[in-house]
C-alpha positions in Angstrom: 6.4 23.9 -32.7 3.7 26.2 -30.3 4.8 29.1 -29.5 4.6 28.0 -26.0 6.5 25.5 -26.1 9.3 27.8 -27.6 8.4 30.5 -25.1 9.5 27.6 -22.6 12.4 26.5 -24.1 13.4 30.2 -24.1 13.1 30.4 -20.9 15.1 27.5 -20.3 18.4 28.4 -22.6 18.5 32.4 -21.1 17.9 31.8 -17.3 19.1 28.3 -15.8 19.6 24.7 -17.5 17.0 22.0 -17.7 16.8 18.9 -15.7 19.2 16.4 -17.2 17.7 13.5 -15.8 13.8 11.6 -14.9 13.1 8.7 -13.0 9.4 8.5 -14.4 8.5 5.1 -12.8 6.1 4.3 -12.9 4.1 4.6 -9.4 5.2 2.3 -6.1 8.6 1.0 -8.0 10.7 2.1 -5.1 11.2 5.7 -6.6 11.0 7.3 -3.1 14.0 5.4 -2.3 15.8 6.7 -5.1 14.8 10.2 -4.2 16.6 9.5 -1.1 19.7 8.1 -2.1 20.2 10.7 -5.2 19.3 13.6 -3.1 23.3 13.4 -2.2 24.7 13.4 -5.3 22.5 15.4 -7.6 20.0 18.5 -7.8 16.4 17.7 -7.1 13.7 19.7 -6.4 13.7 21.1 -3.1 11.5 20.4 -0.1 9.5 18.1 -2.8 9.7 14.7 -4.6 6.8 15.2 -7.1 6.9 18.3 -8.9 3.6 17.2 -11.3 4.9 20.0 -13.4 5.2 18.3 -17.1 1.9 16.5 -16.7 -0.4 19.2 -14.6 1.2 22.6 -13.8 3.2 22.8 -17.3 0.4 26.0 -18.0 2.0 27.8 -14.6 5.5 28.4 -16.9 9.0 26.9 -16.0 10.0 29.7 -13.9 7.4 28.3 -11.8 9.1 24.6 -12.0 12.9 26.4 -11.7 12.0 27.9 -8.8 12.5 24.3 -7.1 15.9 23.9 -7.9 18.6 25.8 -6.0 20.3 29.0 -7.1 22.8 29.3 -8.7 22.9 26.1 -10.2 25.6 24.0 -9.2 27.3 22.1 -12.2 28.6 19.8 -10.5 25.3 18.1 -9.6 22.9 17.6 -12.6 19.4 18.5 -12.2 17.0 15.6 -12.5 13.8 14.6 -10.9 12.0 11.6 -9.4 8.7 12.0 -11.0 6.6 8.5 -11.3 3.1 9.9 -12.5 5.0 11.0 -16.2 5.6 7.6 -17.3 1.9 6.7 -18.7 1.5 10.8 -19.3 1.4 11.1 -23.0 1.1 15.3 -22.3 4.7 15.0 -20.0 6.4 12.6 -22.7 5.8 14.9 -25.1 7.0 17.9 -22.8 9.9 16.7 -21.9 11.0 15.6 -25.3 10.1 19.2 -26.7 11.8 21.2 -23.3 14.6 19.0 -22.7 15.7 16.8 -25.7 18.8 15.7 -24.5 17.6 14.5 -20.8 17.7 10.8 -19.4 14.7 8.8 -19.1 14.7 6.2 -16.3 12.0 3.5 -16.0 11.5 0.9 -13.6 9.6 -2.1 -13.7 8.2 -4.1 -10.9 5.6 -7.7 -11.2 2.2 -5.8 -12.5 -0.5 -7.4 -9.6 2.0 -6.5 -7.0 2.5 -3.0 -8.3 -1.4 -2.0 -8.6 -2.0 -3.5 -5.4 0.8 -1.6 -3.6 -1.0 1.5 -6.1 -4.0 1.1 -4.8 -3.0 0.8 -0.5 -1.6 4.1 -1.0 -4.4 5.8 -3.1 -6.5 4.3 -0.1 -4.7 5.5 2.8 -4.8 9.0 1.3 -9.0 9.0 0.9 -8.6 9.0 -3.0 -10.6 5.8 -3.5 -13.2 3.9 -1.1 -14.0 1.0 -2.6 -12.3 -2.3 -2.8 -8.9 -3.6 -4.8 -11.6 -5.4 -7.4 -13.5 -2.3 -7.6 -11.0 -0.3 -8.0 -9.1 -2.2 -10.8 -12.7 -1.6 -13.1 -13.2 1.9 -11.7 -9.8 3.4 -11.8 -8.1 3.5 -14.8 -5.2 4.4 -14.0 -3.9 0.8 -11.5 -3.8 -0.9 -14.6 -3.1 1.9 -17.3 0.5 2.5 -15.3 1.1 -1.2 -15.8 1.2 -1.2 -19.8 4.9 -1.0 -19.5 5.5 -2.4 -22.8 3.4 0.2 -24.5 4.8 3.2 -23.1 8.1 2.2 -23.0 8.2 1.8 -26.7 6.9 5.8 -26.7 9.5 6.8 -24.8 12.1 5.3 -26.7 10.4 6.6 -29.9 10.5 9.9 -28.1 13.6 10.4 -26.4 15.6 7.8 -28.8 16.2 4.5 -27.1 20.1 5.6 -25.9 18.7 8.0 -23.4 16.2 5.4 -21.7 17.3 3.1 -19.4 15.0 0.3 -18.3 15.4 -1.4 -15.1 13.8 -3.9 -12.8 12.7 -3.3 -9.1 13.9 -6.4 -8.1 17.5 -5.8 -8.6 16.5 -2.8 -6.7 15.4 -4.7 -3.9 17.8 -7.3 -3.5 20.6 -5.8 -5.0 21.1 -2.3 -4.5 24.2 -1.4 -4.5 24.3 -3.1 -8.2 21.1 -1.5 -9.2 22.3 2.4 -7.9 25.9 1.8 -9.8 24.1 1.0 -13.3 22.0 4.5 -12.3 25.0 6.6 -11.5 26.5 5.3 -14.9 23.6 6.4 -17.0 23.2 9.8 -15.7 26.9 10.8 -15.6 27.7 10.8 -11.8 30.5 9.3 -10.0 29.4 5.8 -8.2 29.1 6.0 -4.1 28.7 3.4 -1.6 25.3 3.0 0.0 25.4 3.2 3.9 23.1 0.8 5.9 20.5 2.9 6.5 20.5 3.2 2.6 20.0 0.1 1.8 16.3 0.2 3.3 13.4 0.6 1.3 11.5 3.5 2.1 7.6 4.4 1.7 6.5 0.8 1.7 2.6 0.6 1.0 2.6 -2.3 4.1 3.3 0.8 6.8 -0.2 2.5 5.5 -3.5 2.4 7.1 -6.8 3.2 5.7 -7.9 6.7 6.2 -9.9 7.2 9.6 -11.9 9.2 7.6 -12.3 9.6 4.3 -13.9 13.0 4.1 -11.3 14.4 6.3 -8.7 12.6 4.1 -9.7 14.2 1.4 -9.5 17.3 2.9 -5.9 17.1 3.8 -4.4 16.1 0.4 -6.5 18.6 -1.4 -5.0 21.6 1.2 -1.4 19.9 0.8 -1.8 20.4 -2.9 -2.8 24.1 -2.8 0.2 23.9 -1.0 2.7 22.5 -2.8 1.3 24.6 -6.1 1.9 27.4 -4.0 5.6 26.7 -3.6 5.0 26.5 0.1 5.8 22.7 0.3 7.7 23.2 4.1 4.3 23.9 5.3 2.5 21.1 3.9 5.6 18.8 5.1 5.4 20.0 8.5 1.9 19.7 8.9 2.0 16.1 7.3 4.7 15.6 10.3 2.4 16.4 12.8 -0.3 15.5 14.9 -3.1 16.9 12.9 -1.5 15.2 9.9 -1.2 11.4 11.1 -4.8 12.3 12.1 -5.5 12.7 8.5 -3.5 10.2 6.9 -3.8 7.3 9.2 -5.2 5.6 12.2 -7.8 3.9 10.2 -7.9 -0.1 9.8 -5.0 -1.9 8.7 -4.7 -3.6 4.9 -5.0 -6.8 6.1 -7.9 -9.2 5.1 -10.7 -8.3 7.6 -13.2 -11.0 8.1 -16.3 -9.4 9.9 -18.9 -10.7 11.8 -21.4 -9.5 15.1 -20.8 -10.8 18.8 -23.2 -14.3 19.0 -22.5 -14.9 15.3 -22.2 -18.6 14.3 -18.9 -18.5 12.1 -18.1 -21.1 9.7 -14.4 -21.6 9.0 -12.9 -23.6 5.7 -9.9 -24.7 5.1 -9.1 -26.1 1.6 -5.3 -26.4 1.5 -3.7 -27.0 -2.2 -0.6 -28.6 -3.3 1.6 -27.1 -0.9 5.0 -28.5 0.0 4.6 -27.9 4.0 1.8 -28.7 6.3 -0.2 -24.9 7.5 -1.7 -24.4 11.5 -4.5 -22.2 11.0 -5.3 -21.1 14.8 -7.9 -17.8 15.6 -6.6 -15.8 18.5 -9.4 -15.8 21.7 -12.0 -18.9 19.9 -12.6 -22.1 20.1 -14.2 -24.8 18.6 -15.4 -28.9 19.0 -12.7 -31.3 17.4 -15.8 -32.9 16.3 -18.9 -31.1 16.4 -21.6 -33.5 15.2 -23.3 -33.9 12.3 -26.2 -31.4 10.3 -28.9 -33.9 11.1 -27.8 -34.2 14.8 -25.4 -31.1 15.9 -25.2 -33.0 19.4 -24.6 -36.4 18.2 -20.5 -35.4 19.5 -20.4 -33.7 22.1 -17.7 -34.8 23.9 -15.0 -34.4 21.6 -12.9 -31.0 23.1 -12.6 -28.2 22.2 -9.3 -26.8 20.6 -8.0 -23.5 18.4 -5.8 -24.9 15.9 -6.2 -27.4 13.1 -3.2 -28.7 11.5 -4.1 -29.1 7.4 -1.6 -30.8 4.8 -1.9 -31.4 0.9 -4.7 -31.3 -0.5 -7.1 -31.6 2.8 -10.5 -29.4 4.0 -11.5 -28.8 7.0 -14.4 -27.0 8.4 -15.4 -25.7 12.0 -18.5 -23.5 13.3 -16.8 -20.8 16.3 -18.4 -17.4 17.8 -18.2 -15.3 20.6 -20.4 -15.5 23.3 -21.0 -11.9 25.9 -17.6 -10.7 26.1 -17.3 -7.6 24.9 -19.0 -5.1 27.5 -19.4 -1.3 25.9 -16.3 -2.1 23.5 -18.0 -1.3 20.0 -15.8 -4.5 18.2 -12.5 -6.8 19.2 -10.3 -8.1 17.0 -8.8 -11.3 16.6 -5.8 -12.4 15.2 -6.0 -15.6 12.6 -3.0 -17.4 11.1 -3.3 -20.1 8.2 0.4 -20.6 9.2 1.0 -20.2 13.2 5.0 -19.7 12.5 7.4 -17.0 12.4 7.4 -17.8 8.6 4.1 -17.5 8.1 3.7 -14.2 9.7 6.8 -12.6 8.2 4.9 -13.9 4.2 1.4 -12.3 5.4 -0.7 -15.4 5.9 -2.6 -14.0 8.3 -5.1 -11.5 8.7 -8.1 -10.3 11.5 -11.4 -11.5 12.4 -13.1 -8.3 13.7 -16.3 -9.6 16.0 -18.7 -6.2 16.5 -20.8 -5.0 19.6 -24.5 -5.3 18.0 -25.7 -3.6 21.2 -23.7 -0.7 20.0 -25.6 -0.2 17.3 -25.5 -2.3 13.7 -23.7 -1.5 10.8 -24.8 -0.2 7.1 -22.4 -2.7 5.8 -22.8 -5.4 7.5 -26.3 -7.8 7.8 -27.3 -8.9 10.9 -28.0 -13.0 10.8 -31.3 -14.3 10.7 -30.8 -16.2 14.2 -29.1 -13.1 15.5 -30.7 -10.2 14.5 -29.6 -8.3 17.5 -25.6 -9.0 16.4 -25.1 -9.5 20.4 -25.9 -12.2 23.4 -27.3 -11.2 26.3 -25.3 -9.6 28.5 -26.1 -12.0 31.2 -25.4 -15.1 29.4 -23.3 -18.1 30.5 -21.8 -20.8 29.2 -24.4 -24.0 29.4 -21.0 -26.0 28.2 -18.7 -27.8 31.0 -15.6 -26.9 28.9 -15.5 -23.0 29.5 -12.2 -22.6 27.3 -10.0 -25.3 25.1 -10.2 -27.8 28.3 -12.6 -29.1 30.4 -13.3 -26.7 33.4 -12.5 -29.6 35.6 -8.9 -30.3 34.2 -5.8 -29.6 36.5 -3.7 -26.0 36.0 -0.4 -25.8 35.8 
């Protein structure tokens, strides 16, 4: 054994007793909810969920990490921290095992996509990666390294012996929490308690974040809230998260959701291809239109007549496709969005099938990112354009209003 790591231990035995208990995670498995409800009934750090002590500050001593427990230590509560980066940290297995033999491991284990997805919307929202969720998975080891669960779950048994790890699954935590927090209260010696209402709400959900307004300034923020924390001055970085100049760092940007992009005058081609679904879908685009039957390739005029509508109706198995765009609507707005819905029910919002089609001002200059189309190199329509078409929106202009 190092003579730091006995140094440590040292520490430990003299001056004030070791955490008794880690919920290591792994990342977005509901551990902020757990902080919350075990904050009652045990000793966690104060002021702070994530210590990062056992995988990056172990070198700053543990009279550094002690300092974020209360004085004196109150035996009635065990000490124990919420820590979700330690689970695939092979340096903090082996610390803990070495400091704190006799502690409680707690894992949690939640479907792998949905995890690294839920991963990667926060490491988004807080300017730590720009690129997309396929990107991302090949650039950033660590959305898939944190879902080996089988892996380091065997190391942690063969470290802390399998008695003193407890694996569960973030679905009982979900959708049956009172069960789940009872088992937890079991394993780390506590008396059980009753969840209130409020409790029984996940907190932190990845779906509340935005992407960053801006990235650089993002950056910025959870570097200085970092210095921060290492500084033990983790009120201050709270209070500043809390506050204006915070939520103008860590959101504001654009939303999660799919994002299909194009420039005002665009021709868009929608398709449908519906699989082998139980229940019909209603895709319908918020503010377009588009002919029931527009003609054919050879002869786009050939139908003409046929209306114009915003919804198609698509069952088993069928495709559609439609041409739609927006004509001068926009004035000096630099883009609109548009709400689209592949199932125009309550249901289908509350399960996400939906997303935003984001038309953009080409007058207002064109984007890096984004071509301009070979028949609209502008990205706009004339300002003074009208409509050559008698039906002006999804009915004729002549038809009677109601």
């Amino acid at each position: 054994m190092s003579n730091s790591y006995c140094n440590q231990i040292t520490r430990i035995t003299n001056e004030q007793s070791p955490p008794s208990f880690f919920v290591i995670g792994p990342p977005r498995t509901g551990t902020s909810w757990i902080h919350d409800v075990l904050s009652q009934y045990t000793s966690l750090p104060n002021h702070i969920k994530e210590t990062r002590f056992f995988d990056l500050h172990f070198d700053l001593g543990m009279d550094w990490y002690l300092r974020y427990f209360s004085k004196p230590n109150d035996s009635s509560k065990p000490r124990g921290e919420v820590a979700p980066t330690y689970f695939a940290s092979t340096q903090a297995r082996e610390r803990i095992a070495r400091t704190c033999p006799g502690a409680k491991v707690i894992c949690i284990f939640r479907h792998p996509v949905e995890r690294a997805l839920s991963l990667y919307r926060i490491k988004r929202a807080y300017g730590m990666v720009r690129c997309s969720f396929e990107d991302a998975v090949l650039f950033d080891p660590e959305l898939l390294e944190s879902g080996k669960y089988a892996t380091y779950l065997k190391s942690w048994y063969h470290a802390m012996g399998s008695a003193q790890v407890l694996a569960t699954f973030y679905d009982q935590l979900r959708d049956r929490s009172q069960a789940y927090v009872d088992e937890i209260a079991d394993f780390i010696g506590i008396r059980r308690f009753e969840l209130s209402a409020s409790q029984r709400r996940l907190v932190h959900p990845s779906e509340g974040f935005t992407q960053p307004r801006n990235f650089m300034f993002t950056r910025i923020g959870v570097a200085l809230a970092n210095r921060l924390k290492a500084g033990h001055l983790d009120r201050i970085a709270l209070a500043i998260r809390k506050s204006a100049l915070g939520r103008t760092f860590l959101s504001g940007g654009d939303p999660f959701t799919p994002l299909l992009r194009a420039y005002e005058n665009d021709k868009v081609q929608i398709r449908i291809l519906v699989g082998a679904h139980e229940e019909t879908h209603n895709l319908t685009i918020n503010g377009h239109k588009w002919l029931h039957q527009p003609g054919t390739p050879q002869d786009p005029l050939a139908v003409n007549n046929s209306g114009y509508r915003n919804s198609q109706i698509a069952g088993i198995s069928e495709h559609f496709e439609f041409l739609t765009g927006k004509e001068s609507i926009m004035g000096n707005r630099p883009f609109i969005d548009y709400l689209y819905q592949n199932d125009a029910s309550v249901d289908g919002q509350w399960n996400g099938i939906w997303g935003l089609l984001r038309i953009y001002n080409g007058r207002a200059g064109l984007r890096t990112d984004l071509m301009a189309l070979p028949n609209n190199t502008e990205g706009a329509a004339p300002l003074s354009s009208t409509k050559s078409s008698k039906f002006t929106t999804c009915v004729p202009a002549a038809a009677a209003l109601f």
